[in-house]
C-alpha positions in Angstrom: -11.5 -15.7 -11.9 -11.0 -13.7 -8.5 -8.5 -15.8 -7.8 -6.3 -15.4 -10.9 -6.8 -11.6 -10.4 -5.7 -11.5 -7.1 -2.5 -13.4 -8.4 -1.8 -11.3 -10.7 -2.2 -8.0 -8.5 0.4 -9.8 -5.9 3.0 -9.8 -8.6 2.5 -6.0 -9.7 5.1 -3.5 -8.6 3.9 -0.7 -5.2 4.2 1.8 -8.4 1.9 -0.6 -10.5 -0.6 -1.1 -7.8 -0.9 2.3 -7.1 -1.6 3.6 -10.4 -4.1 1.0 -10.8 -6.0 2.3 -8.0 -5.6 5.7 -9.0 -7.2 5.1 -12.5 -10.0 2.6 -10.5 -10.7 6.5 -8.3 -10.8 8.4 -11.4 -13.5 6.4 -13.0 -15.4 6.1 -9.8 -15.4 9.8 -9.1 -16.6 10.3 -12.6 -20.2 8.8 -11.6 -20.6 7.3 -15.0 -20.4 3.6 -14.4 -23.5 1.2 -14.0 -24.1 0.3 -10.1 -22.3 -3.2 -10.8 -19.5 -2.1 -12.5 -19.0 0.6 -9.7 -19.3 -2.5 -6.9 -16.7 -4.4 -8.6 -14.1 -1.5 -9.5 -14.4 -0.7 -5.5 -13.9 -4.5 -4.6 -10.5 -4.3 -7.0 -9.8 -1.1 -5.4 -9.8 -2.4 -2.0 -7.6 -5.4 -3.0 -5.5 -3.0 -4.7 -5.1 -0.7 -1.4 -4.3 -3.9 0.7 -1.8 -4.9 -1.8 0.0 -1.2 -1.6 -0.2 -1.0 2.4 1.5 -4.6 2.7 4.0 -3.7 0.3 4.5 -0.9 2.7 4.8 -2.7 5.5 7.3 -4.9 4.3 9.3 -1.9 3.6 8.8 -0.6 6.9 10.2 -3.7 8.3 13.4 -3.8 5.7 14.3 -0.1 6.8 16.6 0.3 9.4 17.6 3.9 11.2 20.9 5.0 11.9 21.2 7.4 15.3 24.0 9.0 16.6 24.5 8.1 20.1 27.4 8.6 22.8 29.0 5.9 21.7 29.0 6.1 17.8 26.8 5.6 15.2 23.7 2.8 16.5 21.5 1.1 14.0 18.2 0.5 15.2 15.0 -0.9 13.2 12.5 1.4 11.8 9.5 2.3 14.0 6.7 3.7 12.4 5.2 4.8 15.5 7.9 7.1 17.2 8.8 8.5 13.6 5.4 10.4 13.3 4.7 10.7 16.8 1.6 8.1 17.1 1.0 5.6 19.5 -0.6 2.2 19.7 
């Protein structure tokens, strides 16, 4: 059963995913579910959340930057890191 859910949250869209988790938030914030329906909304959650970051990522790695140089236009890959300023 786990296994076909996971399946079937690979194949959702980023836009799916994501509002998937957000209705998963908005009925843990409400406080109203039973303890095990709360555990296993937060497990899908997290699966959900893992699912949107490596979507992300994949993005990330598809995006390339153009920069004006000396010479011309340059493209260079996308680096997360220098583009907000954080380090490893």
């Amino acid at each position: 059963m786990v296994e076909e859910q996971e399946d079937m949250q690979q194949s959702l869209s980023f836009e799916q995913a994501m509002e998937k988790l957000e209705h998963i938030v908005t009925k843990l914030e409400s406080g109203e579910l039973p303890l095990e329906q709360a555990i296993g909304l937060y497990q899908e959650g997290t699966r959900l959340s893992q699912l949107c970051a490596g979507k992300l990522e994949q993005v990330e790695r598809k995006i390339d930057m153009v920069m004006e140089t000396e010479q011309g236009l340059e493209q260079q890959p996308f680096n997360h890191d220098e583009w907000t300023g954080e380090s490893s």
